[in-house]
NURONU-837440 format. One record per residue: residue number from 1; residue in three letters; chain; x, y, z of N, C-alpha, C, O, CB in turn. Coordinates in steps of 0.2 Angstrom, whole numbers, plus 2048, in hexadecimal, padded with zeros to 3 digits. Each point is the difference from the previous one (the first is absolute). Glycine has a CB too. Layout:
PT  num  residu  chaine  neast  nnorth  nup  caeast  canorth  caup  ceast  cnorth  cup  oeast  onorth  oup  cbeast  cbnorth  cbup
PT  NUM     ALA       A      X       Y    Z       X        Y     Z      X       Y    Z      X       Y    Z       X        Y     Z
...
% end
This chain:
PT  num  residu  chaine  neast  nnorth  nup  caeast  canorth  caup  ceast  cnorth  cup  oeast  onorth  oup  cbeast  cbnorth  cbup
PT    1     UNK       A    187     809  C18     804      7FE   7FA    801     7F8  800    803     7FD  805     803      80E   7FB
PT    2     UNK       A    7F7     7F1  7FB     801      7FA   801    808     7FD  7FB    803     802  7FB     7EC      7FD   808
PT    3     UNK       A    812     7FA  802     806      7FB   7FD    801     800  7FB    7FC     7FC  7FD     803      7FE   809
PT    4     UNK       A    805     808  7F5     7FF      7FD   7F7    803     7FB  7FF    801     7FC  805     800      80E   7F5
PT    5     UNK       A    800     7F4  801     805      7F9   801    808     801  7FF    803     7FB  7FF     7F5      7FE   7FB
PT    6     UNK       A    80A     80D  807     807      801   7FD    803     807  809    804     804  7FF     7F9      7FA   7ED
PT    7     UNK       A    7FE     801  819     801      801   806    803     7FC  805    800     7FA  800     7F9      80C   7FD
PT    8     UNK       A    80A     7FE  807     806      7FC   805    7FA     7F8  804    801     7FA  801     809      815   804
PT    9     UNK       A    7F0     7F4  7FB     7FD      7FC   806    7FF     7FA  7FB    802     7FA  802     7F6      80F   807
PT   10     UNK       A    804     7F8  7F1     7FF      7FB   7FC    804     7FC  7FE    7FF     7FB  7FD     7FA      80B   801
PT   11     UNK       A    80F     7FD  803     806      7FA   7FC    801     7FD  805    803     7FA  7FE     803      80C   7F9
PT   12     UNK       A    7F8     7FC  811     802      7FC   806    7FB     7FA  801    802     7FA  801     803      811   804
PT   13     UNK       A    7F4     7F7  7FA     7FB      7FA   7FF    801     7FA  7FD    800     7FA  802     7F9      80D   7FD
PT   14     UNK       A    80A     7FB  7F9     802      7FD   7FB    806     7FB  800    800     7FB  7FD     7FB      80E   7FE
PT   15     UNK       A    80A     7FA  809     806      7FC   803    7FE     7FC  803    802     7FA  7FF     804      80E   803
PT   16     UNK       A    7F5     7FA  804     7FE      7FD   805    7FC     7FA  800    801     7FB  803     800      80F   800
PT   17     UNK       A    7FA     7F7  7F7     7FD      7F9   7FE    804     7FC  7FB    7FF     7FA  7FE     7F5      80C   804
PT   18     UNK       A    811     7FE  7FC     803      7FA   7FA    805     7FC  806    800     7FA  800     801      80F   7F2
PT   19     UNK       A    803     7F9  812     802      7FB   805    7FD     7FA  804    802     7FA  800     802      80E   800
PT   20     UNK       A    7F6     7FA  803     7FA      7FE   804    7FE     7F8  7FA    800     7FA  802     7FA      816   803
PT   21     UNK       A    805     7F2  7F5     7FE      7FD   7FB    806     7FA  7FF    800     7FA  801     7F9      812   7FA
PT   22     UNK       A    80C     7F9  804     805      7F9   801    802     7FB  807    803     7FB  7FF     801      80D   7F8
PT   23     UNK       A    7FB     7FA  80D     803      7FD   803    7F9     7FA  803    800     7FC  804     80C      80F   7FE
PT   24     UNK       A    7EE     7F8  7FA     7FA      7FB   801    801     7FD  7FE    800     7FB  803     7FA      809   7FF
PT   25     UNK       A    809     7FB  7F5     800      7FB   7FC    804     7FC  801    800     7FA  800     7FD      80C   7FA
PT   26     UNK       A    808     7FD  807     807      7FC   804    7FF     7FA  804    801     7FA  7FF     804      811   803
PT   27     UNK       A    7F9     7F7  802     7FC      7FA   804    7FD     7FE  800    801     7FA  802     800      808   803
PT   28     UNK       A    7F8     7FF  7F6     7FD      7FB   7FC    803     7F9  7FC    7FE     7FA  800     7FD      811   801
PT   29     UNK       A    80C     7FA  7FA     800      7FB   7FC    807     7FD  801    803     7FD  7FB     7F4      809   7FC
PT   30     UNK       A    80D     7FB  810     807      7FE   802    806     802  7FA    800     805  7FC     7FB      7F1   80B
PT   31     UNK       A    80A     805  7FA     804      800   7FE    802     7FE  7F8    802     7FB  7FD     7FF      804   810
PT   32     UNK       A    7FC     809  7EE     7FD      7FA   7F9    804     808  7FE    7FF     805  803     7F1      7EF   7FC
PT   33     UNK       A    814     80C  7FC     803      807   7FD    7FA     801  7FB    7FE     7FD  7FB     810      801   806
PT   34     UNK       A    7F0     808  801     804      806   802    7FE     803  807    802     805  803     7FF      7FF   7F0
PT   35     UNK       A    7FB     7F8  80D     7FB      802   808    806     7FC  806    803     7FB  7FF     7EC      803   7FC
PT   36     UNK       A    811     805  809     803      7FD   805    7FF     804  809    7FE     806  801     80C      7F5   7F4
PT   37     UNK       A    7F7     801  80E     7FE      803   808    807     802  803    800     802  806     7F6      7F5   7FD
PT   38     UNK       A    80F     809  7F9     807      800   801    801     7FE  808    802     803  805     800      807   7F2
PT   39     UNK       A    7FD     7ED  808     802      7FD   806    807     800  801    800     7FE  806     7F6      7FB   7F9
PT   40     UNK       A    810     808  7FF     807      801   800    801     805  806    805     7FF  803     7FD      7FF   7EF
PT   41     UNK       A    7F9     807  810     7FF      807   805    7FE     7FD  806    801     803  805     7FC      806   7F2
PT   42     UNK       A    800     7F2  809     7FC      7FE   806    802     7FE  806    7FC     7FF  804     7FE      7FE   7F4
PT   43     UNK       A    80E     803  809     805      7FD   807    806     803  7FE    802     800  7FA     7F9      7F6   809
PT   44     UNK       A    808     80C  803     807      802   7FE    805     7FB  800    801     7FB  805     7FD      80F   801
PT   45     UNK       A    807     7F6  7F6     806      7FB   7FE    804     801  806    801     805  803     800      7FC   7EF
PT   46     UNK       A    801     7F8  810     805      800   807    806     7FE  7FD    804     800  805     7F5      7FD   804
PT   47     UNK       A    80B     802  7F1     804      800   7FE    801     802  7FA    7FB     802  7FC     805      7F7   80B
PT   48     UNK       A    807     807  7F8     804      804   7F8    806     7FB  800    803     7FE  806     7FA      812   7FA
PT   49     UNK       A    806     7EF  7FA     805      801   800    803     804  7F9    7FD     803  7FC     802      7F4   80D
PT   50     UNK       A    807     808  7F8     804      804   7FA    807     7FC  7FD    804     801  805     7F8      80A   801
PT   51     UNK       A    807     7F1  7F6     806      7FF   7FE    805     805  7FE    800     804  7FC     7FA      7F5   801
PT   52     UNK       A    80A     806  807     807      805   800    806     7FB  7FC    800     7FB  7FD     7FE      80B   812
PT   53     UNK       A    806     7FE  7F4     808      7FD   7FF    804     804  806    7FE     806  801     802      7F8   7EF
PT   54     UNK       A    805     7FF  813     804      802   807    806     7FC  7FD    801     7FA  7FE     7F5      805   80D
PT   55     UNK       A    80F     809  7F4     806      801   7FE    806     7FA  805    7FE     7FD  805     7FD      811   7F7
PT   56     UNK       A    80B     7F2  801     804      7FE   806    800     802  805    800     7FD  805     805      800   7F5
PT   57     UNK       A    7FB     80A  806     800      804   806    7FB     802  804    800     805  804     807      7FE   7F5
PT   58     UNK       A    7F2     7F8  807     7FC      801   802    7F9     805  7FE    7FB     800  803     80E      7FC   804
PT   59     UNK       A    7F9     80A  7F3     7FC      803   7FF    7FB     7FB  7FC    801     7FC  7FC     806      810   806
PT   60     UNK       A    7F3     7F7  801     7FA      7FF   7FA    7FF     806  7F9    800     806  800     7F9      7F4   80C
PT   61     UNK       A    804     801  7EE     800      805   7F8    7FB     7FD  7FE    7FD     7FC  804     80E      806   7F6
PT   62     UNK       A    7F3     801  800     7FA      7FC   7FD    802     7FC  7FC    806     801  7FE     7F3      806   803
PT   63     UNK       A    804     7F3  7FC     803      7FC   7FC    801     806  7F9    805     803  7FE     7F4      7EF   807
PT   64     UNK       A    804     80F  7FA     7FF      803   7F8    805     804  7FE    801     801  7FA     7F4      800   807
PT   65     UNK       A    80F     801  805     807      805   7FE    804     7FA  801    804     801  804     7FA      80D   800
PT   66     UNK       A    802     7EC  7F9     806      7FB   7FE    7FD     7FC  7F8    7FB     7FE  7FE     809      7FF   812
PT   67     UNK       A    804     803  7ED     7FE      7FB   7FA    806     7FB  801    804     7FF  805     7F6      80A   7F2
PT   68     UNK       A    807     7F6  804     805      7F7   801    800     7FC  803    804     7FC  801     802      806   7FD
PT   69     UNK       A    7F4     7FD  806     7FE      7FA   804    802     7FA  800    800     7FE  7FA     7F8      807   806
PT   70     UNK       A    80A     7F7  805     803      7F7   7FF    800     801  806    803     803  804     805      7F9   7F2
PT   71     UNK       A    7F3     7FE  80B     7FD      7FD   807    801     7F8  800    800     7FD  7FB     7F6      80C   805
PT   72     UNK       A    80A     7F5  806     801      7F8   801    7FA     7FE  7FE    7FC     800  804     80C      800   805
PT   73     UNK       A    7F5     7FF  7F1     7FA      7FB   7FE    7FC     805  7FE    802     806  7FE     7FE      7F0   80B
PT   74     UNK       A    7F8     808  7F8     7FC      803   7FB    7FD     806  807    7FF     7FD  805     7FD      7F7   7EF
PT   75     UNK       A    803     812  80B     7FB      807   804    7FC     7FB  7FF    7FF     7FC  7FC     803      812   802
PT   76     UNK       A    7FA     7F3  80B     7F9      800   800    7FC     802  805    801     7FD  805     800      7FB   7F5
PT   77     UNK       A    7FC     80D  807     7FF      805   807    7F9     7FC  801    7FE     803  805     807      80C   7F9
PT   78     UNK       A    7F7     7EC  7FF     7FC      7FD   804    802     7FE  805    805     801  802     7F7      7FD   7F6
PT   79     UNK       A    7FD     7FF  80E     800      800   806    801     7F6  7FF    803     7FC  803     7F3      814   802
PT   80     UNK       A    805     7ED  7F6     802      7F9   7FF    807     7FE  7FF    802     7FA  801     7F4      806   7FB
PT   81     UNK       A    80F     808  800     806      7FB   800    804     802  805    806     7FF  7FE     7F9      7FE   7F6
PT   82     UNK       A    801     807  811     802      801   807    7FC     800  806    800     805  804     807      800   7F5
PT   83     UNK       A    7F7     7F6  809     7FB      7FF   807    801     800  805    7FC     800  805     800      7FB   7F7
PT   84     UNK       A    80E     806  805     803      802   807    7FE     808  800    802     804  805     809      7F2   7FC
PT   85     UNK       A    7F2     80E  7F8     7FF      807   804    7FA     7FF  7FF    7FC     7FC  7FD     80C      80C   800
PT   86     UNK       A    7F6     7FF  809     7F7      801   801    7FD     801  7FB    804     803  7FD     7FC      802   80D
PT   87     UNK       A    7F9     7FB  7F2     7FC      7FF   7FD    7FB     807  7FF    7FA     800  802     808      7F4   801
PT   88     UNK       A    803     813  7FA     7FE      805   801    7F8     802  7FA    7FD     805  801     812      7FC   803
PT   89     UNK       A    7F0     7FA  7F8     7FC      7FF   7FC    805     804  7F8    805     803  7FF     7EF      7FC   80C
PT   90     UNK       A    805     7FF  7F0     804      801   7FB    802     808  7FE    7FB     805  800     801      7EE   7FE
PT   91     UNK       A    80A     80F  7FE     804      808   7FF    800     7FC  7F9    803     7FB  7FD     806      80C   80F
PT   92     UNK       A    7F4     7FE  7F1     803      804   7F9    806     804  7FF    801     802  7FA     7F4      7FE   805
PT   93     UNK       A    80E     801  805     806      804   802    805     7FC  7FF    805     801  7FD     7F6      805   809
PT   94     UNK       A    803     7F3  7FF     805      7F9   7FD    801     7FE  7FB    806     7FE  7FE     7F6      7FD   809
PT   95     UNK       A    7FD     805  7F3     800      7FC   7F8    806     804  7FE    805     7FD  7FD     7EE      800   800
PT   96     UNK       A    80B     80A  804     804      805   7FD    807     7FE  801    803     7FD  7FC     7F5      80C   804
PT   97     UNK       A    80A     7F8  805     807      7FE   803    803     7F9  7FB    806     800  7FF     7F7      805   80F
PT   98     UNK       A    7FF     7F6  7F0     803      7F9   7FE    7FE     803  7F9    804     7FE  7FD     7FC      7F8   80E
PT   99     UNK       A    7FC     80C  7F3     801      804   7FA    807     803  7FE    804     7FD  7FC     7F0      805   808
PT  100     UNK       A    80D     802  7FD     805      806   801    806     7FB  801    805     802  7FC     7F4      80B   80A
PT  101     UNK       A    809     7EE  7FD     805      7FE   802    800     7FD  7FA    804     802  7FC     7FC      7FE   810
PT  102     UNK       A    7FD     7F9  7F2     800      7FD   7F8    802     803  7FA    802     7FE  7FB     7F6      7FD   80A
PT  103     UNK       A    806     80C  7FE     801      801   7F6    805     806  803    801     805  7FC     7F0      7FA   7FB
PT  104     UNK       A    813     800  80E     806      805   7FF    807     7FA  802    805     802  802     7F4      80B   802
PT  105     UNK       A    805     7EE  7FA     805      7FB   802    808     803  7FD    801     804  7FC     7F3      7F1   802
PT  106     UNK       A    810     807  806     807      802   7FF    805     7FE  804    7FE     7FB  804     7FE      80F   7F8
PT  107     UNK       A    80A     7F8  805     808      800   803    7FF     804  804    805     801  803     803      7FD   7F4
PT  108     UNK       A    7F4     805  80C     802      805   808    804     7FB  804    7FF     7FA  800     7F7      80E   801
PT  109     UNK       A    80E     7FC  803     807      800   803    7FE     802  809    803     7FD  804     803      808   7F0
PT  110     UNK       A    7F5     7FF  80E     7FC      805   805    7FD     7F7  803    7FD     7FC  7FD     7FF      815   7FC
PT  111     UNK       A    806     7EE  80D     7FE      7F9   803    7F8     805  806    801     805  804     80F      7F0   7FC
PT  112     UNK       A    7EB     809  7FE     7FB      802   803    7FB     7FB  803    801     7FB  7FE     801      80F   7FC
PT  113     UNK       A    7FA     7F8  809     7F8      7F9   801    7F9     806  800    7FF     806  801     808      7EC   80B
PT  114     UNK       A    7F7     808  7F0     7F9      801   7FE    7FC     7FF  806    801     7FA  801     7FF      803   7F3
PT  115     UNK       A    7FD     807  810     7FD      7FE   806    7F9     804  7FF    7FE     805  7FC     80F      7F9   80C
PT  116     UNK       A    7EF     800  7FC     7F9      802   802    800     803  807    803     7FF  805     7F8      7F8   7F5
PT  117     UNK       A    801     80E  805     800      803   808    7F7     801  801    7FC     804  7FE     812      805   800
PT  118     UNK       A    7F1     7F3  805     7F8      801   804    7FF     806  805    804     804  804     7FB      7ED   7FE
PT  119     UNK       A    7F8     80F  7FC     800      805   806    7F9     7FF  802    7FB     800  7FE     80E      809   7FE
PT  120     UNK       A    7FA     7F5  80C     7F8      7FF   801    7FC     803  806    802     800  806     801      7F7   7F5
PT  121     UNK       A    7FA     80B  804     7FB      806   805    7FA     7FD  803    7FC     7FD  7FD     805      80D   7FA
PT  122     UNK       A    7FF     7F6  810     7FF      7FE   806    7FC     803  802    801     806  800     807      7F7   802
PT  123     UNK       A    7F3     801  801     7F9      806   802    803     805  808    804     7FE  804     7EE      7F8   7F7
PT  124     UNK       A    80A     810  804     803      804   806    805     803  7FE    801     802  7FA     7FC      7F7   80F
PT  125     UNK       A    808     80A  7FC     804      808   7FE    807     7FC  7FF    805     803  801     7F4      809   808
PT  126     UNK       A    808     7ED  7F5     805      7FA   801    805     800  7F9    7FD     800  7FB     7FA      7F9   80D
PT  127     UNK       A    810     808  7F9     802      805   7F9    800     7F9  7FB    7FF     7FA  802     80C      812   803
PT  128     UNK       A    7F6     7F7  7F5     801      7FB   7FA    804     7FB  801    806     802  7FF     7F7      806   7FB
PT  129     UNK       A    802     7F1  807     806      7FC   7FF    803     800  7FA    7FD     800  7FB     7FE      7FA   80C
PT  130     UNK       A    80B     805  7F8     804      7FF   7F9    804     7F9  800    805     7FF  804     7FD      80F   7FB
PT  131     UNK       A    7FC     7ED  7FD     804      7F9   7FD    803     801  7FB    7FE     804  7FC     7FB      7F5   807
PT  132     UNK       A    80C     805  7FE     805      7FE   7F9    802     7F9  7FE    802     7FC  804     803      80F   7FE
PT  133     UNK       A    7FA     7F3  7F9     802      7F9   7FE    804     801  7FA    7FE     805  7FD     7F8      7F5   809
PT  134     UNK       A    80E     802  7F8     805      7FF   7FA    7FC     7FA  7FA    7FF     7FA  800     80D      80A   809
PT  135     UNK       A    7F3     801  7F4     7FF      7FA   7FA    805     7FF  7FB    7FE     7FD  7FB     7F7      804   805
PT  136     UNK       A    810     802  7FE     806      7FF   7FC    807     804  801    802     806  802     7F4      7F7   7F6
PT  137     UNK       A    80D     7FD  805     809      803   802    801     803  7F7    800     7FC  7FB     807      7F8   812
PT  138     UNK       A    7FA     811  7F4     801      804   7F9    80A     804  7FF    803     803  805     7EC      801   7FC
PT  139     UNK       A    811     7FB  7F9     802      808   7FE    7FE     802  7FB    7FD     7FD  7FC     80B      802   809
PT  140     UNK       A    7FA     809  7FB     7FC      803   7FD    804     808  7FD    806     800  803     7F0      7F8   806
PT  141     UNK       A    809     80C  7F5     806      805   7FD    7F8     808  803    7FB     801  7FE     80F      7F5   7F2
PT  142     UNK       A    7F8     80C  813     7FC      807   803    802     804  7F8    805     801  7FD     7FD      801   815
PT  143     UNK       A    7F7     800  7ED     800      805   7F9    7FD     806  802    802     804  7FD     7FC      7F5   7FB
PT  144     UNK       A    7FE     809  80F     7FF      804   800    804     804  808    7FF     806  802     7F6      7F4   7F5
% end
């Protein structure tokens, strides 16, 4: 009984060379959309970080469950406009946070700081270091 085209073996070929195919081209033609080598995969990230908020009481929240924000000066979780913290590279998670904080502007009462918490991963079985640094003295009203 031979292969048809709509048999398990022949859709496995067909997989098989449509990957093969790509990832020749890929390399061929780099980094040009829609072809790519998905160089982003190519090394593991030694750091992260994340923007919090750290209550009076020491607990950590997410920014996002606070509105009426009033901060001493303008948010900015860049690494240029705080260089006494480590250089976690850049978070979209940050934009968002000074996002969210701008357009919920207000009278909160709730005294909190906007802090960064790093995390950085160390080769070998060596636990996760964790930094925190403060980039703003806020208050803020918990909505959530």
């Amino acid at each position: 009984m031979s292969a048809g085209p709509t048999s398990p073996k022949a859709a496995t070929y067909l997989v098989t060379a449509c990957v093969f195919g790509y990832w020749l081209v890929a390399h061929g033609v780099g980094e040009m959309y829609p072809i790519s080598p998905l160089g982003m995969f190519r090394s593991a990230m030694e750091s992260s970080s994340r923007v919090v908020v750290r209550r009076a009481d020491g607990t950590l929240d997410e920014a996002f469950d606070y509105v009426d924000w009033r901060c001493e000066g303008d948010v900015d979780t860049s690494s240029s406009a705080h260089p006494e913290c480590d250089d976690p590279g850049y978070s979209a998670q940050a934009t968002r946070v000074e996002d969210h904080i701008v357009s919920h502007r207000g009278e909160g009462e709730d005294p909190v700081v906007l802090v960064r918490l790093g995390f950085y991963a160390r080769e070998g079985d060596t636990p996760i270091e964790v930094r925190e640094c403060v980039l703003a003295q806020c208050r803020a009203r918990r909505e959530r």
